[in-house]
Steps between C-alpha positions, in 0.01 A plus 500: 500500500617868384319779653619821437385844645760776396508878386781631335561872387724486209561902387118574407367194468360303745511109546232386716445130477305294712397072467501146593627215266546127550545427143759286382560793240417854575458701171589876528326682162473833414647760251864625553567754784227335719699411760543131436852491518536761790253236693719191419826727649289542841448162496901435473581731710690697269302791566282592844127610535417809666248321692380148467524062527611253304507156650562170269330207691575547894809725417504804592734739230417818536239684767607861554246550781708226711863630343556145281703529167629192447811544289495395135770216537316355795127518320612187289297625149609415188514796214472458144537829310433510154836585367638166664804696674730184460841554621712523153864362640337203655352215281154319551596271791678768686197755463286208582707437816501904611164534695592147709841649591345845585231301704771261693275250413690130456507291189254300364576344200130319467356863487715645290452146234102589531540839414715488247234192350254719545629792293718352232780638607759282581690486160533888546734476850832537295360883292535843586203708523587673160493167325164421579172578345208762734300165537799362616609742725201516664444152608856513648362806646204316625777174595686726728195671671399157574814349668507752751198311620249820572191479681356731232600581157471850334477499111497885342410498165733198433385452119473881430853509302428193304356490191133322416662174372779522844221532719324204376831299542495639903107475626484111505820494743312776739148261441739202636659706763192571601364156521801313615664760770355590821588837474195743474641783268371919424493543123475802340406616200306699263436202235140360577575183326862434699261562828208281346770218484692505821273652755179386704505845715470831306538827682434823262729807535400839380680786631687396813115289601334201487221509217383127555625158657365171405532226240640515119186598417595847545740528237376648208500318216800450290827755530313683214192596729 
C-alpha cells in the first residue's frame, strides 16, 4: 500500500497531491508539467514536501508533522529515468552490480540468473552503454533497478526516448516484471496506451492536483484522444 498526502510549492506552481493505492502498478497520467515527476522525487526523497505523508506499507518515509525524512539511500526505491543514466566506463554486469554494492546488500547469484532470464539480458554483460541499443539500455536500466532489491520501484517516463517500434520491444518486459516480481512500482506517463498496458491504478494529474483516481477506464482513449 502507497498512500501519499504531500504539498509541494515549486516557484509558482503548486503540487498538492493526495491518495491511497494498493495496486500492483500505480499509473501516474497527465500532460507534461503536471507534476508527475516532481511527485515521484517526493516519493524518493530526492526532494521534501512543505507539508505532508508518504508511507509505503507500514513504513513510515516522510511525515513532516512528526520531523521523519527518511534519507533517499535508506528508502530502498528503485528509479528508472527515461534517459537510462547507465554509467558509460562500466559495462553491463558492472552497472548491473552498482545498486547491490551501493545497497551493501550480499550476492545472490539465483537472483541475479532470474533477472537477467527475465529481461534478456544476459548476452549484453560484456557492452558498454554506448554499444547498446535505447531498448537495450533500458532493460539494463530496469536489470539494475531491480538488483538493488527495492521495496518499490519508480519508472519516469521510461519509454519516452524510444521510438514507436523500441517501445514495443520494452512493454512486454515491464508486463512480465509486473507479473513475475513482487515489487509494486509508480509509472508515469503521459501515453494512455503505455498506462492502459501496465497499470491497474490510474491517478489523473492536472496542474499540481488530482483530477480522478480509479481503474484504466479513465484513460482516454488512444494517445490520439
Amino acid at each position: 500500500m502507497l498512500t501519499v498526502d504531500v504539498t509541494k510549492q515549486l516557484g509558482s506552481f503548486l503540487l498538492q497531491i493526495a491518495f491511497q493505492s494498493d495496486s500492483r502498478v500505480t499509473g501516474l497520467f497527465g500532460a507534461s508539467g503536471s507534476g508527475k515527476s516532481s511527485l515521484i522525487n517526493l516519493i524518493a526523497g530526492l526532494s521534501h514536501p512543505d507539508r505532508g505523508r508518504i508511507v509505503l506499507d507500514d513504513i513510515v518515509l516522510c511525515d513532516t508533522e512528526a520531523g521523519i525524512d527518511v534519507p533517499p539511500y535508506k528508502r530502498r526505491i528503485g528509479y528508472v529515468f527515461q534517459d537510462a543514466r547507465l554509467f558509460p566506463h562500466l559495462n553491463v554486469a558492472q552497472n548491473l552490480d552498482y545498486g547491490r554494492r551501493m545497497n551493501h546488500l550480499p550476492r545472490d547469484p539465483a537472483h541475479v540468473e532470474r533477472i537477467l532470464h527475465m529481461l534478456d539480458i544476459g548476452p549484453l554483460q560484456t557492452r558498454r552503454p554506448g554499444q547498446l541499443s535505447g531498448g537495450e539500455r533500458q532493460r539494463v536500466a530496469l536489470g539494475r533497478a531491480l538488483l538493488a532489491k527495492p521495496r518499490l520501484l519508480l519508472l519516469d517516463e521510461p519509454l519516452g526516448a524510444l521510438d514507436h517500434d523500441r517501445k514495443g520491444e520494452i512493454l512486454p518486459y515491464l508486463e512480465r516484471l509486473r507479473d513475475e516480481e513482487q515489487v509494486p512500482m509508480v509509472y508515469v506517463s503521459h501515453d494512455p496506451d503505455e498506462i492502459r498496458r501496465i497499470a491497474g491504478h490510474v491517478v489523473l494529474f492536472k496542474a499540481g492536483r488530482v483530477a480522478g483516481f480509479g481503474g484504466i477506464e479513465l484513460l482516454p482513449a488512444s494517445a490520439a484522444a
